[in-house]
C-alpha positions as CSV (number, residue, x, y, z in Angstrom):
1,X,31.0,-6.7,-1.7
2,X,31.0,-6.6,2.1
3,X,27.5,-6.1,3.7
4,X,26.8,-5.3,7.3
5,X,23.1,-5.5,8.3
6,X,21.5,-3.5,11.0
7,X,18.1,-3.6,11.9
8,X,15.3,-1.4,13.6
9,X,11.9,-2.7,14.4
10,X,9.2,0.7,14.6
11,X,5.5,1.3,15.0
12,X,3.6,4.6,14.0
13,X,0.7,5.4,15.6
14,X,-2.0,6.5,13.2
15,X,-4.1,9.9,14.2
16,X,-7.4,8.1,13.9
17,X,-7.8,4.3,13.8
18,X,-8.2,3.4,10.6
19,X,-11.6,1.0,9.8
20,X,-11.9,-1.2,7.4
21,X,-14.4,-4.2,6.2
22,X,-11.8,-6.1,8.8
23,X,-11.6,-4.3,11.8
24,X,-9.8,-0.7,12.8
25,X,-6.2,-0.3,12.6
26,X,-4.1,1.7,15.4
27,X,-0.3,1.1,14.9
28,X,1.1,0.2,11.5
29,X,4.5,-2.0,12.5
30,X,7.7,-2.8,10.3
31,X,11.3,-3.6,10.7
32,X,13.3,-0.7,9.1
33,X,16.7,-2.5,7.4
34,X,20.0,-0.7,7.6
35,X,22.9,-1.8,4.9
36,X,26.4,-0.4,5.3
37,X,28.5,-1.7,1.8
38,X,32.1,-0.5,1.4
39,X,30.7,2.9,3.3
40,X,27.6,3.3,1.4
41,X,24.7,3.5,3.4
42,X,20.7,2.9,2.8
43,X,17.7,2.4,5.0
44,X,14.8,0.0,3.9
45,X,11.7,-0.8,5.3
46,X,10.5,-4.6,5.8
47,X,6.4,-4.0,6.3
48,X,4.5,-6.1,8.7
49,X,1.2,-7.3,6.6
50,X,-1.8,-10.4,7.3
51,X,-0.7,-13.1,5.1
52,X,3.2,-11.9,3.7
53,X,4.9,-13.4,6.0
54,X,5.8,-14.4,9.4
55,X,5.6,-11.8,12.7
56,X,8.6,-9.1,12.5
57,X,10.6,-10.6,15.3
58,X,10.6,-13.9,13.5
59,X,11.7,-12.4,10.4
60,X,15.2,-12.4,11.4
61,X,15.3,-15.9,11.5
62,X,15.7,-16.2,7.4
63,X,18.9,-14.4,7.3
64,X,21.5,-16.6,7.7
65,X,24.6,-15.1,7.7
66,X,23.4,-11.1,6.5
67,X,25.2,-10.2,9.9
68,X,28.3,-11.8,8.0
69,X,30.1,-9.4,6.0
70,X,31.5,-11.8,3.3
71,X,28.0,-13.4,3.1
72,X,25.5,-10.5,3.5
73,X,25.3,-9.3,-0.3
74,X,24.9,-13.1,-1.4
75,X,22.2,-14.0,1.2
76,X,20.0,-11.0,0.7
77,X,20.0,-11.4,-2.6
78,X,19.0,-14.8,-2.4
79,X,15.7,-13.5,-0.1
80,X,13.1,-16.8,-0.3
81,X,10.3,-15.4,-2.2
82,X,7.8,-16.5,0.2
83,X,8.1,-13.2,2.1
84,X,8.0,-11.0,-0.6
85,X,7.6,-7.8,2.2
86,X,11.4,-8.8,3.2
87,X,12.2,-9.7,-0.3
88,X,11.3,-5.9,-1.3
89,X,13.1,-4.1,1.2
90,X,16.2,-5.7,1.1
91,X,16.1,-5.2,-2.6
92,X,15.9,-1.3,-2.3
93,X,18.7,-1.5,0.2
94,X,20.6,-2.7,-2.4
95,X,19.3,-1.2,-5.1
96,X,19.8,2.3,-3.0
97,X,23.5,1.3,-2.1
98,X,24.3,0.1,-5.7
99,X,23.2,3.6,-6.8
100,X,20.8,1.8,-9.1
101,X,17.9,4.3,-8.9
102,X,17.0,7.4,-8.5
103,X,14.8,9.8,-6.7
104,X,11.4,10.3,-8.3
105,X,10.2,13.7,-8.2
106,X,7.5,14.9,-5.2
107,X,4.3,14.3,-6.5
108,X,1.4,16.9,-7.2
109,X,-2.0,16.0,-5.0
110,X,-3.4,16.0,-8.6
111,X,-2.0,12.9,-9.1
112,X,-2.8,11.0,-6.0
113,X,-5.7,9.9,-4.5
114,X,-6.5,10.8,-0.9
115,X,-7.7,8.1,1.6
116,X,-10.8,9.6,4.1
117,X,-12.1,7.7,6.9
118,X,-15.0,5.2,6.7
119,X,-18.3,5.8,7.6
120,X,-19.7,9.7,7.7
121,X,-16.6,11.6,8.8
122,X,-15.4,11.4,5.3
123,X,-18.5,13.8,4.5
124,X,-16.1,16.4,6.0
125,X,-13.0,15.0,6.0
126,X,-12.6,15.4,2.1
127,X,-12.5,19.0,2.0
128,X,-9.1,19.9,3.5
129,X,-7.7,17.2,0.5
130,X,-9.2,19.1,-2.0
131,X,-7.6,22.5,-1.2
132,X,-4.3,20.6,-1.4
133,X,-5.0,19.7,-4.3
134,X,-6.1,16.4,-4.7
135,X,-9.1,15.1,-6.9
136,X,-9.2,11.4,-6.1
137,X,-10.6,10.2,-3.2
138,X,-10.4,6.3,-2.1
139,X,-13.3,5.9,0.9
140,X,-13.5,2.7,2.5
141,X,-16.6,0.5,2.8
142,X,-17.8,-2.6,4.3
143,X,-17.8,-1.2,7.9
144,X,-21.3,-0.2,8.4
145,X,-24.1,-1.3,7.1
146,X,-24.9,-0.6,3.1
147,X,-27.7,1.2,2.9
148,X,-26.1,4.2,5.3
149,X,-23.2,3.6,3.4
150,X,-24.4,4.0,0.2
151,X,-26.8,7.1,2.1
152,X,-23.7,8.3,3.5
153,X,-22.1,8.6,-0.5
154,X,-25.0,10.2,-2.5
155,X,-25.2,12.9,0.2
156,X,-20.8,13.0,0.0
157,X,-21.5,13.1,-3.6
158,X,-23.7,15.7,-4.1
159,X,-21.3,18.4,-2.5
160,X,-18.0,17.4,-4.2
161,X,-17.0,19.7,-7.3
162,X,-17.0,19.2,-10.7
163,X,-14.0,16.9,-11.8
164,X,-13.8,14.9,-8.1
165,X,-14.0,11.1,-8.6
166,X,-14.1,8.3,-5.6
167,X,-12.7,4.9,-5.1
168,X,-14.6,2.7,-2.8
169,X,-12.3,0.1,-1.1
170,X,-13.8,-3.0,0.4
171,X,-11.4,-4.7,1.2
172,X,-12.9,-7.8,0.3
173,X,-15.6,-8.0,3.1
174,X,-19.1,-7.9,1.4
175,X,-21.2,-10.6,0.4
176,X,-22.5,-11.2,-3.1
177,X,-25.6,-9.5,-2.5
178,X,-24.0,-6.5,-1.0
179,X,-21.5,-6.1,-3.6
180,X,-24.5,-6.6,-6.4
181,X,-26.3,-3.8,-3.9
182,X,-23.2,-1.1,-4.5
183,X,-22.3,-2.2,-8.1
184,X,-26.2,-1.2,-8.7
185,X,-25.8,2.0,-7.0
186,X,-22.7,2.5,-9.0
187,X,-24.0,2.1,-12.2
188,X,-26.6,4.5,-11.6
189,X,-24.5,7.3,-10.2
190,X,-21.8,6.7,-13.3
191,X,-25.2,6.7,-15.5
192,X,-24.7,10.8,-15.1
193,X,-22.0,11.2,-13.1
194,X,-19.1,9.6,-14.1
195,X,-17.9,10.1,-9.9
196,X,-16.8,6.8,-9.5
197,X,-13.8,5.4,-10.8
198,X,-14.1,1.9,-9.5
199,X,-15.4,-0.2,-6.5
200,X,-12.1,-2.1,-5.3
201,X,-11.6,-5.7,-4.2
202,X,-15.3,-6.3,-3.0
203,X,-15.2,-10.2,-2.4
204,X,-12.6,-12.1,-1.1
205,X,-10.0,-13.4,-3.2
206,X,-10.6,-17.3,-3.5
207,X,-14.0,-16.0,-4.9
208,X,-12.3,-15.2,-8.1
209,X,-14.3,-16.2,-10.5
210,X,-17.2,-14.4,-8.6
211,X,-15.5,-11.6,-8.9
212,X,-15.1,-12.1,-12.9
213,X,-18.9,-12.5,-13.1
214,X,-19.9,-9.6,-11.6
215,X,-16.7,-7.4,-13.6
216,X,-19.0,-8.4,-16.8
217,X,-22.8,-7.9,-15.0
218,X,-22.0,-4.6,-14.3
219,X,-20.6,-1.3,-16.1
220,X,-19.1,0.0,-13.2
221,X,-15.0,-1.0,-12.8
222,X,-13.9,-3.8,-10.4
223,X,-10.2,-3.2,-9.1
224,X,-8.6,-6.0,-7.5
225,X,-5.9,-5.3,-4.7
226,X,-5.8,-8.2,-2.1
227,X,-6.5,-11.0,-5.0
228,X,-2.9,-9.5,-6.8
229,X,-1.0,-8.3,-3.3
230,X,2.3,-10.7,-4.5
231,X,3.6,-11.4,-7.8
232,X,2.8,-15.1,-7.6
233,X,-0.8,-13.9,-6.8
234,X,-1.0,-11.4,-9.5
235,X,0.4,-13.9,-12.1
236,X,-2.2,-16.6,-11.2
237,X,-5.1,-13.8,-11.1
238,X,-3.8,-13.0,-14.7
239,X,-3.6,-16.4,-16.3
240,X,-7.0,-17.0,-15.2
241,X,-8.0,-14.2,-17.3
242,X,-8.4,-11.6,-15.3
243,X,-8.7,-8.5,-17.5
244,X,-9.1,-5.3,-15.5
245,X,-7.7,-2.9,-13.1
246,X,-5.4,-4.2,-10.7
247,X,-4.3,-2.6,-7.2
248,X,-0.7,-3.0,-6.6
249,X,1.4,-2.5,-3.8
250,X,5.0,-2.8,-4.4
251,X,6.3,-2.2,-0.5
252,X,4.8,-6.0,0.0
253,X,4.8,-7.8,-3.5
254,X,8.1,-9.2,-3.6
255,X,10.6,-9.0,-6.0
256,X,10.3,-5.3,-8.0
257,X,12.4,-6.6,-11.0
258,X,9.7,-9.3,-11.5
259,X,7.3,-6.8,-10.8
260,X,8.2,-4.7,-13.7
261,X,8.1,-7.1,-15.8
262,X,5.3,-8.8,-15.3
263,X,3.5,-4.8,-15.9
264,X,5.0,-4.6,-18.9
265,X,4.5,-8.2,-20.3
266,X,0.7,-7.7,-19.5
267,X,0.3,-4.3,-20.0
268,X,-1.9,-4.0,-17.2
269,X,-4.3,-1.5,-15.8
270,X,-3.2,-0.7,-12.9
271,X,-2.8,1.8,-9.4
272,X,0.0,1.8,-7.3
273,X,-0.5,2.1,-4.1
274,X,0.6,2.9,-0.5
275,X,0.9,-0.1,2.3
276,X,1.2,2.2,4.8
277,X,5.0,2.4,4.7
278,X,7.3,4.4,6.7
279,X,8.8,7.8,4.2
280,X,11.5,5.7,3.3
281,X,9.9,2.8,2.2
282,X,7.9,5.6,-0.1
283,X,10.6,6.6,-1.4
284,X,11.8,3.5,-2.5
285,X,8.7,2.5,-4.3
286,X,8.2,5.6,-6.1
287,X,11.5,5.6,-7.7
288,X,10.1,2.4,-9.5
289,X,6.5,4.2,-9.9
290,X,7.5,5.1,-13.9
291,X,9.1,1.7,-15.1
292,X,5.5,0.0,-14.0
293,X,3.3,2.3,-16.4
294,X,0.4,3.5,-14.6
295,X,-1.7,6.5,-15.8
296,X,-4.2,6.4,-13.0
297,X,-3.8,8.6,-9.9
298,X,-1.7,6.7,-7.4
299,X,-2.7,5.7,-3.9
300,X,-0.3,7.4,-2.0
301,X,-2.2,10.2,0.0
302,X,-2.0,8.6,3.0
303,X,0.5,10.8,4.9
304,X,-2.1,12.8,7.0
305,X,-3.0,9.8,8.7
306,X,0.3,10.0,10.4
307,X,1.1,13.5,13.0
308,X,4.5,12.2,14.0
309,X,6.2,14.3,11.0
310,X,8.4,11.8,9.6
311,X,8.0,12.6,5.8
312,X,9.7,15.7,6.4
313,X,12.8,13.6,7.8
314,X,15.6,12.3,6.1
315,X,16.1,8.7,6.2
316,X,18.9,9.0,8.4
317,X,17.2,11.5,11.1
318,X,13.9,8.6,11.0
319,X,16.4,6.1,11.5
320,X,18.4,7.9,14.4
321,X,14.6,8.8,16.1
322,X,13.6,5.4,16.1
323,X,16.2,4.2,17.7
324,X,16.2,6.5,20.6
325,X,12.9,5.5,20.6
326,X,13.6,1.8,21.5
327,X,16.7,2.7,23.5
328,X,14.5,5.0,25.5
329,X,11.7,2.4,26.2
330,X,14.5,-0.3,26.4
331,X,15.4,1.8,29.6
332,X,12.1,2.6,30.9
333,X,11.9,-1.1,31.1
334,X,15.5,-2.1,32.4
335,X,14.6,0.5,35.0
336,X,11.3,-0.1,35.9
């Protein structure tokens, strides 16, 4: 079928930087993809991430002949797996153009977890989630020091409602001793509290079988995310017997057919969760949301770190705002 490819690069400017074990985040960056077969339009996102991949202008490079129309189809499906961010949205162009899935339902705060800020503004920052609705909270750690961390929680925990539980997200920056440190404090809280559902990815991932050790030491869960962030990752995680909850993010794993099967295969334990992706790579990944199996709240209430009002938009109005966007700085710059 005859393919024309258009593309879009686009940065969204978060309303806070967000701070992790790694550093603070300002502008999350992609490439939003733009397929026109036999008059059937879809928008993709291709998401700009530490270790998937080469730079977004360079990503171009690896499409030979997508600007083709007799070669388009059969080069993006042919997408080298070793950039599994392009690999996935290309696929849910297609997919979306094929008619080959549909449009989940909007979810219910209920079942998503909201992200706070690190560090002591999430003391406050908590509250307007709850009164949308939300009962999951996923707090990130590692950027201060642990024992205010772990000050800043018990005080966090001792004003959140009945039924609230919290995810603490690493990121993989502690030490050993600082991961024993929270994994103690864990167990203690959980001892009466049940609050918290897991500590996530709190070593690095080529310290694997670290990271097995401590999932038996201790009672409280250990989630991995950046160990599992492809398929090929999650498959070697698995056969090395990795046996609980997994953190997956399908906007940068690669391939979503192998994807789904691997979930099913393994029956894993797992989250799905955001990358930060634009609304339309959202709604891409939550169309597949039910095929992968999860029961636990996803990580998808990440929306009101963005003010720029996009997940209101169709894809087609993002699409159209973006590029005025770039045409508009294009001329500042031609003019300047």
């Amino acid at each position: 079928m005859p393919c024309h490819l258009r593309v879009q690069p686009y940065g969204r400017r978060l309303r806070r930087p967000l701070t992790t074990a790694h550093g603070s985040w300002r502008v999350r960056r992609g490439i939003f993809v733009r397929l026109d077969m036999a008059g059937r339009l879809a928008l993709a996102t291709l998401l700009r991430f530490p270790g998937l991949g080469r730079r977004p202008g360079r990503w171009l490079g690896f499409l030979p002949g997508a600007r083709q129309p007799d070669r388009g189809g059969r080069v993006i499906r042919q997408f080298p797996a070793h950039l599994p961010a392009c690999q996935v949205g290309l696929a849910s162009a297609l997919a979306h153009v094929s008619r080959q899935w549909r449009q989940m339902k909007s979810l219910s705060p209920a079942m998503v977890a909201g992200l706070v800020p690190a560090g002591p503004v999430a003391l406050e920052d908590w509250q307007p989630l709850w009164w949308q609705g939300h009962r999951c909270f996923k707090w990130k750690v590692g950027a201060y020091p642990v024992a205010a961390e772990l000050a800043w929680l018990r005080v966090w925990l001792a004003t959140l409602p009945p039924g609230a539980r919290v995810r603490l997200d690493a990121n993989g920056g502690l030490t050993e001793e600082a991961a024993c440190a929270w994994l103690q404090a864990c167990d203690r809280i959980n001892a009466t509290s049940c609050q918290i559902e897991f500590l996530e990815q709190p070593l690095p991932p080529e310290q694997l079988p670290a990271l097995r050790r401590l999932s038996r030491e201790y009672r409280t869960p250990i989630a991995l995310d950046e160990s599992v962030a492809t398929v090929h990752q999650l498959v070697q995680v698995l056969q090395q017997g990795w046996q609980g909850i997994v953190v997956l993010k399908p906007a940068i794993a690669g391939s979503p057919q192998t994807l789904q099967q691997i979930c099913q295969h393994w029956s894993l334990d797992c989250v799905i969760s955001s990358a930060l992706e634009s609304p339309i790579g959202q709604r891409a990944v939550l169309a597949r949301v039910p095929a992968l199996g999860t029961t636990r709240a996803l990580g998808w209430g990440v929306n009101h770190w963005f003010d720029d009002g996009w997940e209101h938009l169709s894809d087609e109005h993002i699409w159209q705002r973006v590029s005025q966007d770039s045409a508009a700085v294009f001329a500042t710059r031609s003019h300047g």
